[in-house]
C-alpha positions in Angstrom: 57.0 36.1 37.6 60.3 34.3 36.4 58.6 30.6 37.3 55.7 31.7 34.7 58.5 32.5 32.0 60.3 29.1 33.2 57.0 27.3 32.6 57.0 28.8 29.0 60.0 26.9 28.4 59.3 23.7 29.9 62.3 23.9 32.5 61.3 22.6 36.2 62.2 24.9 38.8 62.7 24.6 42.2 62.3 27.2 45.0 63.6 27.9 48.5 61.0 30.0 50.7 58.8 30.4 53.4 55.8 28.2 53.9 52.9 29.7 52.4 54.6 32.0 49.8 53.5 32.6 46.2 55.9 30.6 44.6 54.9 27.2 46.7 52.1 26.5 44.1 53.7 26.9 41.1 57.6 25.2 41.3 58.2 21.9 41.1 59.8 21.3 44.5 59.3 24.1 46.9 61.5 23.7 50.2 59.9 25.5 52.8 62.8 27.5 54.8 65.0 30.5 55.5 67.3 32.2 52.6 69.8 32.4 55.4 69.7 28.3 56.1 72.7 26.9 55.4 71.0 23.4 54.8 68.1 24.2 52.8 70.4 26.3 50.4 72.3 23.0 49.9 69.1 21.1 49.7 68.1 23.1 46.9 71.3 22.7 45.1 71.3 19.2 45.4 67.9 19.0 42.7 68.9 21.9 40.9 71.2 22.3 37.9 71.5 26.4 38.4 70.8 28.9 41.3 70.0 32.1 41.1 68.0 34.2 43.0 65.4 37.2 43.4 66.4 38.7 46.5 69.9 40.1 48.3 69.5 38.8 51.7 70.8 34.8 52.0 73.6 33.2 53.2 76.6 34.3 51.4 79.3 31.3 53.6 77.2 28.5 51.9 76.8 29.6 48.3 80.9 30.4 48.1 81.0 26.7 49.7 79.2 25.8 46.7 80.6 27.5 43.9 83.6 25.5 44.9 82.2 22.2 44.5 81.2 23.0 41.4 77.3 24.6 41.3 76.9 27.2 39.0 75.2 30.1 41.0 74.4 32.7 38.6 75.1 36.0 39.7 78.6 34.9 41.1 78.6 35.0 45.1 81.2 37.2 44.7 79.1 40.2 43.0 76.6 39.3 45.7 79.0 39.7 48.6 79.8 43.6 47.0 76.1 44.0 46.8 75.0 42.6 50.1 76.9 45.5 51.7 76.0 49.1 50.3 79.3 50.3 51.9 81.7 47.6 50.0 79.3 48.7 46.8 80.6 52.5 47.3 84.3 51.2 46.9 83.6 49.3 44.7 82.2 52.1 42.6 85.1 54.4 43.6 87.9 52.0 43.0 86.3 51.2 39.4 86.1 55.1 38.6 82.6 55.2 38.2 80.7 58.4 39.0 79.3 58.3 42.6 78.5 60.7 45.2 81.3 61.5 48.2 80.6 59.8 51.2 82.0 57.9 54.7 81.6 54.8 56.1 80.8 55.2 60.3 80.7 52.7 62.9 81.6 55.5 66.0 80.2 58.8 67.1 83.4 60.4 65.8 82.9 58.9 62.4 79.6 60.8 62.5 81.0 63.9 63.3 83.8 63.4 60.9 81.8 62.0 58.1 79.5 65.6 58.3 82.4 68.1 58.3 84.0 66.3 55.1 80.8 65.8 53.3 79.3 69.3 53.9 75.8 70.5 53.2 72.4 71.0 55.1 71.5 67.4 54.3 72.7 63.8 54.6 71.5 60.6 53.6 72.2 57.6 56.2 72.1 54.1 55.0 72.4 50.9 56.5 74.8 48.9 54.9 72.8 45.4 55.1 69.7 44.0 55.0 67.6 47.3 54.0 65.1 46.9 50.6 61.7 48.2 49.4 62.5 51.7 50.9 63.9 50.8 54.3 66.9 51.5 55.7 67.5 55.2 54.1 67.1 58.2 55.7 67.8 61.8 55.4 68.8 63.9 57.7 69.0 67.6 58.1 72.6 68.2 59.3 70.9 70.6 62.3 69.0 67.8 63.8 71.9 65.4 63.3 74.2 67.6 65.5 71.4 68.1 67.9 71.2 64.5 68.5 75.0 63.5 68.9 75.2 60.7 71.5 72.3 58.8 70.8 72.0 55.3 70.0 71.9 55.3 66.3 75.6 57.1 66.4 76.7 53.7 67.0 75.6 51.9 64.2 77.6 50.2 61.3 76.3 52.8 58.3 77.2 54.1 54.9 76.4 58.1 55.2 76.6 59.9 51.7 76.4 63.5 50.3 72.7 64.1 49.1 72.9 65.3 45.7 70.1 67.6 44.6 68.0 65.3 42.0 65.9 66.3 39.0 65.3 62.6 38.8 66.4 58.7 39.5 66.9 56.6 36.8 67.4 53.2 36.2 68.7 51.1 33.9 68.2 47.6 33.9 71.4 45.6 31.6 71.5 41.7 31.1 75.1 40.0 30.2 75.4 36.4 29.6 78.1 33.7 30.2 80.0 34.7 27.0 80.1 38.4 27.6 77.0 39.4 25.8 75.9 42.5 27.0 72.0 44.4 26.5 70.4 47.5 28.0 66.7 47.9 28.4 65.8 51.4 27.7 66.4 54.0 30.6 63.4 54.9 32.5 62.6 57.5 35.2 60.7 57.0 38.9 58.5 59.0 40.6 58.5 58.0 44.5 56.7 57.7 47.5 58.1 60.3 49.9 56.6 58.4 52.8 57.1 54.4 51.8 60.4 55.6 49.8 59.0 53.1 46.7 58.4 53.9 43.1 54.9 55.2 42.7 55.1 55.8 38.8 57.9 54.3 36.6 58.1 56.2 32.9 59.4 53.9 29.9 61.0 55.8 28.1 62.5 58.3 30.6 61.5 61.8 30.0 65.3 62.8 29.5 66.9 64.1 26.4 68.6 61.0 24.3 72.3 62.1 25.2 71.4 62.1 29.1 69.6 58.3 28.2 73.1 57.1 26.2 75.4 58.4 29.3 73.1 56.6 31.9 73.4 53.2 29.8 77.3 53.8 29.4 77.6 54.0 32.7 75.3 51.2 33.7 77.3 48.9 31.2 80.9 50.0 32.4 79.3 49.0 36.5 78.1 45.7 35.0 81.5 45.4 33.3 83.7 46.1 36.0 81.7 43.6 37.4 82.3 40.7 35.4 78.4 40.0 36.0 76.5 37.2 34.4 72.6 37.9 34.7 70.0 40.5 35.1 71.0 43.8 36.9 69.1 46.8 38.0 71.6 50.1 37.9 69.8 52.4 39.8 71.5 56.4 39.0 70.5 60.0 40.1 70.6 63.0 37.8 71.9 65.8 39.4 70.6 69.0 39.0 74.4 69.6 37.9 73.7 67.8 34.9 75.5 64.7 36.1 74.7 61.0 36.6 76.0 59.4 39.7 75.5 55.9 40.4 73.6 55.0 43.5 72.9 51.1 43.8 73.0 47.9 41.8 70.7 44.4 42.8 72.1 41.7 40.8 68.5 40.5 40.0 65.7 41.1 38.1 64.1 44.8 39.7 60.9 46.8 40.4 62.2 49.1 37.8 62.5 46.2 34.9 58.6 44.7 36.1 57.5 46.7 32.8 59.3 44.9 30.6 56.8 42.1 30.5 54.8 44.0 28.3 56.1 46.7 27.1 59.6 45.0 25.3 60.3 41.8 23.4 62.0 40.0 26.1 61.3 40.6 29.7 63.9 40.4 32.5 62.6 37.5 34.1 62.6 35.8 30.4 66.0 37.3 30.1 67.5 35.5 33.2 65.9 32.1 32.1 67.5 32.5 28.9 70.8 33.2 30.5 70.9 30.6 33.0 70.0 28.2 30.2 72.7 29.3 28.3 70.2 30.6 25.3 71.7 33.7 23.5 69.8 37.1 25.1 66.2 38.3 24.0 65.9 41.7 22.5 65.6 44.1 24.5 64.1 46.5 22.1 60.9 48.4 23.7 57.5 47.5 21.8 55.1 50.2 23.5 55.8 53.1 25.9 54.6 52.1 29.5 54.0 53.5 33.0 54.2 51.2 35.6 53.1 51.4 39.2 53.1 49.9 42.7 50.1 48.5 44.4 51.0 48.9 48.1 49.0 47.8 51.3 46.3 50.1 52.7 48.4 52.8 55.3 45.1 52.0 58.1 45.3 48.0 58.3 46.6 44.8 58.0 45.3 41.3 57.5 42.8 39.8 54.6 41.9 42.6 52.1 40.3 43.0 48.8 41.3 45.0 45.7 38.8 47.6 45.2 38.6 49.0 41.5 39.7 46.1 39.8 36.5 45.5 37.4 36.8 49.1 36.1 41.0 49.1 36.4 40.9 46.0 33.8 38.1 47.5 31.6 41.2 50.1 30.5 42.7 49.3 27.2 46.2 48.9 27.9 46.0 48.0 31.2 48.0 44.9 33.0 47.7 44.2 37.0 49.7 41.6 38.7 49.5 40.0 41.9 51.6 38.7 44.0 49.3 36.2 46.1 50.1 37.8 49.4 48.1 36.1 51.4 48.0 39.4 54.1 48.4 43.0 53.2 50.3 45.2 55.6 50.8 49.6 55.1 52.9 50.1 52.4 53.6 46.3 51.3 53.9 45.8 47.9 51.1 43.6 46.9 51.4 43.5 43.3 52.1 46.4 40.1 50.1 48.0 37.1 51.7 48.0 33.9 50.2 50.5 31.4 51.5 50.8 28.0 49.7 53.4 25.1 50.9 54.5 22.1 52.4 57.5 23.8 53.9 57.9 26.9 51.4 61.2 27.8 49.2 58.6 27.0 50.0 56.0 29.3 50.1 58.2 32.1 46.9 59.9 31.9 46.2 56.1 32.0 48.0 55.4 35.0 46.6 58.8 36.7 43.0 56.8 37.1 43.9 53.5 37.5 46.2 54.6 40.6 43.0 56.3 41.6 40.7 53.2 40.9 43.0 50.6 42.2 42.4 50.3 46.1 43.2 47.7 48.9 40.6 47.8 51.9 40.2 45.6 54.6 38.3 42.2 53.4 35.8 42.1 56.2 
């Protein structure tokens, strides 16, 4: 989606992925490897003017390596580092003074057992502090069962545990900031989840919160992207407590499931927005043109292989209606293969919209 916007410009871009993924076709130079090779990071750099990326999990050694000799690598490897590790992130968030649930980093079976009489509460929610995304790597746990199972092999792991905070809601806000300090909020929205594949199955724009609750969760999303000193597009992703209170739960220093709206539904996009700020253009407006629902299409739960997207025809004859895909060449259970975007006149609107096409919009097995 950001090589499309890239195209609109007329700036060649190159790419760094796997053979046979969706961005081969359309870059310039693709370079078929892993994010976490050394060489084909540098490769890439050598044809490129700026790097940034799309995803959390590369080779952090190489791209410090090469901020020092000069590439501009937009976020800084330094944000990335915090974000890489979802325990750093938590001190990080501590140690700025922004609001964040209580929680305990555990590498033994007596961190466990500490980390659940300081935390307190029936529940827990155990995270692993790298390479988790789309949903995986979270868990909660009642604290019963935890106890029950003391001396098993996960009680060994490297893990971030936190408090559960009781939730009317997660919200996200999704802020851009540009090499001069130049700083812009999306509006807030609200996500409705999952509760098997722990991803977004509805995404509200505007959130259904009342406008002081929307201005304190994009204070606090700018004062994180502050305190980081970030240039680019960042996803803050914050609970609301049934307290009343916003916590901060996790940032990705890249354009989000949670911004994928924007292409329709505000002025500038965040993949247009990055562009822009890696070009050193002054940022879009972020200003929101429709309210729009947005949702996940995820792999069939029963198979895996070629498919077809049943309900498209009738999906598409909705006004208002906007599917992407990704060009996954295989679907798998609960993969994202692509996302609606609805936008209406209202938001009620756009989610009575959303209601059917979720219904319409099926992957089966391609047989």
């Amino acid at each position: 989606m950001m090589i499309e916007e890239t195209l609109r410009y007329n700036f060649t871009i190159n790419t760094l992925d796997a053979a046979g993924s969706p961005c081969e076709g359309l870059s310039a130079t693709h370079i078929r490897g892993s994010l976490k090779d050394a060489a084909a990071i540098r490769e890439l750099a050598n044809i490129s003017d700026v790097l940034t990326y799309e995803i959390e999990h590369i080779h952090i050694d190489v791209l410090f390596e090469l901020e020092k000799e000069g590439v501009e690598i937009i976020p800084s490897p330094r944000i990335l580092h915090i974000i890489q590790d979802k325990g750093l992130q938590k001190q990080f968030f501590e140690q700025h003074q922004l609001p964040t649930g209580k929680f305990k980093l555990v590498e033994t079976e007596s961190d466990w057992l500490e980390a659940m009489e300081e935390l307190g509460g029936a529940k827990l929610v155990a995270k692993t502090r790298k390479e988790g995304y789309d949903g995986k790597g979270v868990s909660i746990f009642d604290v019963s069962e935890l106890s029950n199972n003391i001396g098993k092999r996960a009680f060994t792991e490297i893990a971030l545990i936190e408090e559960f905070i009781p939730c009317q809601t997660e919200l996200s806000v999704m802020v851009a900031r540009d090499k001069v300090g130049n700083i812009k909020t999306w509006p807030v929205v609200d996500m409705e989840f999952d509760p098997i594949a722990n991803l977004v199955t509805y995404l509200n724009c505007p959130a259904q919160i009342s406008d002081d609750i929307a201005q304190q969760a994009k204070d606090i999303a700018l004062r994180t992207i502050t305190a980081l000193n970030g240039i680019g597009v960042f996803a803050v992703e914050l609970l609301l407590g049934i307290d009343g209170k916003i916590y901060v739960n996790e940032v990705a220093p890249r354009p989000h499931n949670s911004g994928h709206h924007t292409i329709e539904a505000c002025y500038t996009s965040q993949f247009e927005q990055l562009v822009r700020i890696c070009a050193g253009l002054p940022l879009g407006s972020t200003q929101l043109v429709q309210p729009a629902v947005m949702i996940n299409l995820l792999g069939g739960k029963d198979f895996s292989g070629s498919y077809r997207l049943q309900g498209l025809e009738e999906a598409s004859a909705i006004e208002g209606v906007y599917v992407h895909l990704y060009g996954k060449t295989e679907s798998k259970p609960m993969r994202k293969m692509g996302h609606v975007t609805i936008t209406a006149n209202t938001l009620e609107e756009a989610k009575n919209k959303a209601k059917r096409v979720h219904e319409l919009l099926i992957f089966v097995a391609d047989n």
